[in-house]
Residue, then its C-alpha position, 0 to 999 in steps of 0.5 A: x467528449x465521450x473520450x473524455x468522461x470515459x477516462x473520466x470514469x476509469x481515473x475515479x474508478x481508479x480512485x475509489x480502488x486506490x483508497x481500499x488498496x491503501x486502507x487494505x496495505x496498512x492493515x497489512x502493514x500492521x500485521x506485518x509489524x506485529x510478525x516482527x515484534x514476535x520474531x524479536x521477542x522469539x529470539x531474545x528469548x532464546x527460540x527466533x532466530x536473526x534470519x527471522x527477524x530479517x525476513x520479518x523486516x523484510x516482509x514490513x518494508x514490502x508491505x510499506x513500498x507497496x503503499x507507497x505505490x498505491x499512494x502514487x496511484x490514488x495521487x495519479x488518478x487525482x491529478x489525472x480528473x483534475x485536468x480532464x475536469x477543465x477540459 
């Protein structure tokens, strides 16, 4: 039973470290956005050049997986103190 509420304790710590990470990757994600909308408006105005854009798009598409983990993450953890819970 120690076992238990020890992992209990580690899932929701887990948990709580999951939801900063997400609200922490959409910052980035954002930010990420703006970079890429500079880089386009640099290079229709003359000075961006395609290679920046890719590595912008790049950059955003990292940012956007890397949620995606940390929403599987949170949902393990979730999943995780639901069935220890019924033990």
């Amino acid at each position: 039973i120690s076992t238990v509420k020890q992992e209990l304790y580690k899932q929701y710590n887990s948990m709580n470290l999951a939801n900063l990470k997400i609200e922490y990757q959409k910052l980035k994600i954002e930010t990420a956005q703006s970079q890429l909308e500079q880089a386009q408006k640099l290079q229709n105005s003359g000075y961006g050049s395609k290679r920046d854009i890719l590595q912008a798009q790049i950059t955003k598409t990292t940012e956007e997986i890397t949620l995606l983990q940390e929403k599987i993450n949170l949902a393990t953890a979730v999943h995780t103190i639901e069935a220890l819970a019924t033990l």
